[in-house]
C-alpha positions in Angstrom: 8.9 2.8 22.6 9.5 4.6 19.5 9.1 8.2 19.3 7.5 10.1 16.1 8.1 13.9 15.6 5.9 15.9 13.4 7.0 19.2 11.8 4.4 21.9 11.6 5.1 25.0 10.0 2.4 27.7 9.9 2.4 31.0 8.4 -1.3 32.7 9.4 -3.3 29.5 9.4 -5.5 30.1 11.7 -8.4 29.2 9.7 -7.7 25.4 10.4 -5.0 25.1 12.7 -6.8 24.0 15.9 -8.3 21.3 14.0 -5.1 20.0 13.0 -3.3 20.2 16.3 -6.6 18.5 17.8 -6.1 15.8 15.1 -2.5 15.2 16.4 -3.7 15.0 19.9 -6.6 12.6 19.1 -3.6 10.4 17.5 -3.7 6.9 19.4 0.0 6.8 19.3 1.4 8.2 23.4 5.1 8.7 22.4 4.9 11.8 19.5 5.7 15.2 19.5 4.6 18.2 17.7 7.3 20.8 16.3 5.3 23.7 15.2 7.3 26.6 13.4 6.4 29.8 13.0 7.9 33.6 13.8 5.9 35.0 10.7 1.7 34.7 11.6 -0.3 38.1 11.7 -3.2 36.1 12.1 -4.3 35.0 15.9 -1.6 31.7 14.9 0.4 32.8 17.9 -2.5 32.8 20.5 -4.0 29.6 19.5 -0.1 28.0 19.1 0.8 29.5 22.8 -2.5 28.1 24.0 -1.8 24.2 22.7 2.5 24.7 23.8 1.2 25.8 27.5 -1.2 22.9 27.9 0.4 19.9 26.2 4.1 18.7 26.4 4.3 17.4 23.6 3.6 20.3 21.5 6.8 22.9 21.0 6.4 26.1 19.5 9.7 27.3 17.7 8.9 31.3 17.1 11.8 31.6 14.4 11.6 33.8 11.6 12.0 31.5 8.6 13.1 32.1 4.7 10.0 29.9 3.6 8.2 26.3 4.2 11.6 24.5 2.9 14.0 26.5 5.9 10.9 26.0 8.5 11.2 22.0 8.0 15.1 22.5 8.7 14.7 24.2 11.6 11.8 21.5 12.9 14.1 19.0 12.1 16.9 20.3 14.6 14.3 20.5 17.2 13.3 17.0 16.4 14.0 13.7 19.4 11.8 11.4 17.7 13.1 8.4 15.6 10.6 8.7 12.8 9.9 12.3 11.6 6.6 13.3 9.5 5.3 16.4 8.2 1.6 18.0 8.6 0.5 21.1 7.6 -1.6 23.3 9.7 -4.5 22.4 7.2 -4.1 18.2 7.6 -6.0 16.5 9.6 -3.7 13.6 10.5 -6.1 10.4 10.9 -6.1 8.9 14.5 -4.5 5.2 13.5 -1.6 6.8 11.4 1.0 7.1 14.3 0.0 3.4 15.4 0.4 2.2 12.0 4.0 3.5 11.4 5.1 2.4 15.0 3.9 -1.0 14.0 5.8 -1.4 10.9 8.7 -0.3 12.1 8.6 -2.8 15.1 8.7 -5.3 11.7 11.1 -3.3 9.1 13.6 -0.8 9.4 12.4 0.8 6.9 14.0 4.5 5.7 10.3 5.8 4.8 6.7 4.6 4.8 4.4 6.7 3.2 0.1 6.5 2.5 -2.3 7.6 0.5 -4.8 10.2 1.5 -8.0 12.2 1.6 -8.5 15.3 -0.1 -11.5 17.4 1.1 -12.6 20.7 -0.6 -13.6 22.8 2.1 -15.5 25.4 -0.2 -17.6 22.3 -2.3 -18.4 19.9 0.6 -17.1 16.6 -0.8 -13.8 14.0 0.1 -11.4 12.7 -2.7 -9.4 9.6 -2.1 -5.8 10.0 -3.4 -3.7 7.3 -4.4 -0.2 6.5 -4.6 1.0 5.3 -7.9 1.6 1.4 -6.9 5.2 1.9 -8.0 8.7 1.5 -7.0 10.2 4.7 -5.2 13.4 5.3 -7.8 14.1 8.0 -10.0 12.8 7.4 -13.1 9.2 6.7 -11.7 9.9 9.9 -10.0 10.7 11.5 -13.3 7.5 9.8 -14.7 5.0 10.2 -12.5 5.8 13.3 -10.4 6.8 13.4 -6.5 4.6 10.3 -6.3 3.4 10.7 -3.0 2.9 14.6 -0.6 4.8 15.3 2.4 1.9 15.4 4.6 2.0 11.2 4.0 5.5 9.7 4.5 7.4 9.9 7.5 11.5 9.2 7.2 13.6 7.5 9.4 15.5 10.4 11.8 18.8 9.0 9.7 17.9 10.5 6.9 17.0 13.5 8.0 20.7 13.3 9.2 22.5 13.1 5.4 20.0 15.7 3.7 18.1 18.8 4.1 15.5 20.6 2.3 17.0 23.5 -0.5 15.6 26.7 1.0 16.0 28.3 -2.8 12.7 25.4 -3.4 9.7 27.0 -2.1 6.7 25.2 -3.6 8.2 22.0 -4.6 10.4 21.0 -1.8 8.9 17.5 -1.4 10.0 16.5 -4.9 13.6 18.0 -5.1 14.2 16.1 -1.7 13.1 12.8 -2.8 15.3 12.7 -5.7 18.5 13.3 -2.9 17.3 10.8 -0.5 16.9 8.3 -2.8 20.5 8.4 -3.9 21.5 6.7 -0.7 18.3 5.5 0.9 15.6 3.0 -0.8 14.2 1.5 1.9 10.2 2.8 0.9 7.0 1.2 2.1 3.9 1.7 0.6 0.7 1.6 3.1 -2.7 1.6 0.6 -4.9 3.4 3.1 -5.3 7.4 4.0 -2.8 9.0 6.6 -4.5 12.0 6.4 -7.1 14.3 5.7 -6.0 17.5 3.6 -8.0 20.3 3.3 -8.4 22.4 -0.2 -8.7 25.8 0.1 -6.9 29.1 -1.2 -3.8 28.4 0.9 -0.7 29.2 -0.7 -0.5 26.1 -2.6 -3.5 26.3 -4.1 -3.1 29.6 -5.5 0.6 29.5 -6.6 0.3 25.8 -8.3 1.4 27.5 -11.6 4.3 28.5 -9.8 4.8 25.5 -8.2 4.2 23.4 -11.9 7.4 25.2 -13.1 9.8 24.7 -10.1 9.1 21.2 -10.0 9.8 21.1 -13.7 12.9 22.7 -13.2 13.7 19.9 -10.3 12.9 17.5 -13.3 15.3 19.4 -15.4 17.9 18.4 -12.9 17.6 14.9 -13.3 17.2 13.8 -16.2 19.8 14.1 -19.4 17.1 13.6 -22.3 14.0 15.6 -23.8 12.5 11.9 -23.6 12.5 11.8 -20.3 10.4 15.1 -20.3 8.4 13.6 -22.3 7.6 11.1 -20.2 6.9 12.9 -17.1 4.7 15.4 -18.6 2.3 12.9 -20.9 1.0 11.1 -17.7 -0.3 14.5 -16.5 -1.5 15.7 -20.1 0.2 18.4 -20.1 3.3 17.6 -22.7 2.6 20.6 -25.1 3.0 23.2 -22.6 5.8 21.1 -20.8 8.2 21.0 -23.8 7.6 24.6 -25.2 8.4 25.3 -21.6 11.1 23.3 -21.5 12.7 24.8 -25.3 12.4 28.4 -23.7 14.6 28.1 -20.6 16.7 25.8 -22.5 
């Protein structure tokens, strides 16, 4: 039966954190484990982590200090048994047919990733967005032009390829795009599943309030490959945001 791991880490999320574990637990899939990662909370994280770790075997609590979200993954990978390995942050809600879904494609395909669209909720206005995937093929110039193309919280890898490549603990917002652009060297396996995995919650989490931040790493991860101001071009007109893009790009150039 196949086993799928899921990599937590949590820095003071204890706003939504029991909801997500819950979610997890709801999950129709038996065979899964939860890796959640965090030394760092100053919040009640640790009571309401200890709680779930002492009640359910499936859920392990690694209390390592980490450099950032990219060296938490790394260190939930090595704690990882499963043969699939997906990400959720302590602020998804992982819908309760995901885990069946994945098992049951990859009783069909060996496939190196699967990934989903998913809903985006905005906790402080009350309404649900569905995201969708751009219907495209996962290579690097679609990553180039339309961005990371899919989030973490909605594509789960193979364990093999979590094997050849790890996340670059100098990326600390865009982590999810720099590794995509590795993997795909080597691995191009993707399936694309047109339904929600998920439910992520918008609120001011980290993310949300550093996304200006988090706009210039991943345009640095651009930077890194492509060999042609075109290229930037290209990238940055889907989003509207060219102008700003290139005199960006001519002042770190």
């Amino acid at each position: 039966m196949l086993k799928i791991s899921m990599i937590m880490p949590n820095y003071n999320g204890e706003k939504f954190i029991t909801d997500s574990i819950n979610a997890f637990l709801a999950s129709g899939w038996a065979n899964k484990e939860l890796i959640i990662v965090d030394g760092k909370s100053t919040d009640l994280s640790h009571s309401i982590i200890r709680e779930f770790s002492e009640e359910n075997e499936c859920i392990r609590w690694i209390n390592e200090i980490d450099s950032g979200i990219s060296d938490a993954i790394n260190i939930g990978v090595r704690s990882c048994s499963g043969d699939v390995i997906g990400y959720l942050g302590s602020d998804d809600l992982l819908l309760k047919e995901t885990l069946e879904k994945v098992s049951e494609y990859k009783s069909l395909l060996d496939f190196d990733a699967i990934y989903f669209d998913s809903y985006t909720y905005d906790y402080k206005a009350g309404t649900t967005r569905n995201r969708k995937c751009p219907d495209v093929d996962f290579t690097k110039q679609n990553l180039l032009k339309f961005g990371s193309i899919v989030g973490l919280q909605n594509i789960f890898f193979a364990a093999r390829v979590y094997d050849d490549y790890k996340y670059d603990v100098e990326n600390k917002y865009s982590m999810d795009y720099d590794i995509y652009f590795k993997i795909i060297e080597k691995y191009q396996n993707f399936v694309y599943i047109k339904i929600p995995s998920s439910i992520n919650i918008s609120h001011d989490n980290v993310s949300n309030l550093l996304s200006e931040r988090q706009r210039q790493e991943a345009f640095q991860v651009a930077k890194k490959n492509v060999s042609s101001i075109k290229c930037y071009c290209n990238l940055y007109f889907n989003r509207r945001n060219i102008k700003p893009a290139l005199n960006y790009f001519w002042k770190i150039k």
